[in-house]
C-alpha positions as CSV (number, residue, x, y, z in Angstrom):
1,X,10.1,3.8,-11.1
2,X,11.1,0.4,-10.2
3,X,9.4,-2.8,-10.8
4,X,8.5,-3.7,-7.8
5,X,7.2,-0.2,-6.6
6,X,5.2,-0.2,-10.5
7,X,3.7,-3.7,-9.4
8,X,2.4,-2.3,-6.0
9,X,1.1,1.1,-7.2
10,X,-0.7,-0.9,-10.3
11,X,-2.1,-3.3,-7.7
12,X,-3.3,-0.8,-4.9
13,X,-5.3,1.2,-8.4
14,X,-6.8,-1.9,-9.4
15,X,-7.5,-2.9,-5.9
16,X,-9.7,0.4,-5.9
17,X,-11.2,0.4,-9.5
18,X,-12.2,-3.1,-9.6
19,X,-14.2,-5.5,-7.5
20,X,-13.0,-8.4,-9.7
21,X,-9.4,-7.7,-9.6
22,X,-10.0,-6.9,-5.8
23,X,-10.5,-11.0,-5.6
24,X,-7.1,-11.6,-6.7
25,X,-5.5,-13.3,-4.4
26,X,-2.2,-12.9,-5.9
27,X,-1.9,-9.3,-5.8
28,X,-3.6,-9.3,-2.4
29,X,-1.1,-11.5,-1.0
30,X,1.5,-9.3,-2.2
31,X,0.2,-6.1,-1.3
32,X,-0.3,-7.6,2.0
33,X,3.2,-8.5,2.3
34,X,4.3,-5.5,1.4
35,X,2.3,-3.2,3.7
36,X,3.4,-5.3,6.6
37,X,6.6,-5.0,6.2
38,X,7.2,-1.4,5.4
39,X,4.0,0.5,6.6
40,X,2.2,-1.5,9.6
41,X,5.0,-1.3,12.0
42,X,4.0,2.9,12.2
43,X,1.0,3.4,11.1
44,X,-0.9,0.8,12.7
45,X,-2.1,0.7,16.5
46,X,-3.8,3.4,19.0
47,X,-0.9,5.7,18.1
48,X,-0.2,5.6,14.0
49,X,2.7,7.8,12.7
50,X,1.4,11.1,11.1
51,X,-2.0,10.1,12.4
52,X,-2.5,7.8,9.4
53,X,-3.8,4.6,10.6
54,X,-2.9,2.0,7.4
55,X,-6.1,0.2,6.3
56,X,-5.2,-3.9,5.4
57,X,-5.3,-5.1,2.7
58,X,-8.1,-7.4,3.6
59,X,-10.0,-4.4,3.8
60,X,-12.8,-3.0,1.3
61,X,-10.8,-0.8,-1.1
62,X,-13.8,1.2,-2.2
63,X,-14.3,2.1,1.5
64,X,-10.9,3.6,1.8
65,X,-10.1,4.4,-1.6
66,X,-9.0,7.7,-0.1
67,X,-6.4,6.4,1.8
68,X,-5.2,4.0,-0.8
69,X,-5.0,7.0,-3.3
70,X,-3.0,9.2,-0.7
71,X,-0.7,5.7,-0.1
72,X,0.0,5.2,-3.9
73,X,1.0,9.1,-4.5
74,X,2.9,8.2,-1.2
75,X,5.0,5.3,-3.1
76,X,5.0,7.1,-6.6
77,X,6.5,10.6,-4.9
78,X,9.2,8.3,-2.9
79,X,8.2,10.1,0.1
80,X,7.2,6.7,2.0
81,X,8.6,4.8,3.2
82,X,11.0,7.1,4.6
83,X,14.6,6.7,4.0
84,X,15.9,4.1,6.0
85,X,13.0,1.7,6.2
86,X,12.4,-1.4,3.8
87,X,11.8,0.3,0.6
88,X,10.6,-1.6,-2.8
89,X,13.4,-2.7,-4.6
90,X,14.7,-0.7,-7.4
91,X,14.8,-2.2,-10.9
């Protein structure tokens, strides 16, 4: 797995496990950058790809820990984003 993808998937799981890490402002930052380049441009609006609206990352995880588990197996699986689109960097 590369680093970067590793760095997201541990920050979306801590994001949803832990109010305190959930405060970081670091990894939120990050994660936010992340999701708006490679997921908000489809799965964002009154039309989202797949019918998967993206929560932000300003969002309450615990709320939509669903989603932010079926976004990390996502990631881990390299099934999104799909080929073509900004992808994490391999390491």
């Amino acid at each position: 797995m590369s680093r970067q993808l590793t760095i997201i998937t541990v920050a979306l799981t801590s994001l949803c496990l832990s109010e305190s890490v959930a405060d970081d402002r670091a990894d939120r930052e990050q994660l936010s950058s992340f999701l708006k380049t490679a997921c908000h441009s489809c799965h964002s609006g009154d039309d989202p790809a797949a019918q998967f609206l993206m929560p932000a990352a300003e969002d309450d995880f615990a709320v939509h820990s669903a989603q932010w588990e079926k976004i990390v197996r996502r990631l881990q699986n390299g099934d999104m984003p799909p080929a073509g689109q900004t992808r994490p960097d391999s390491a």
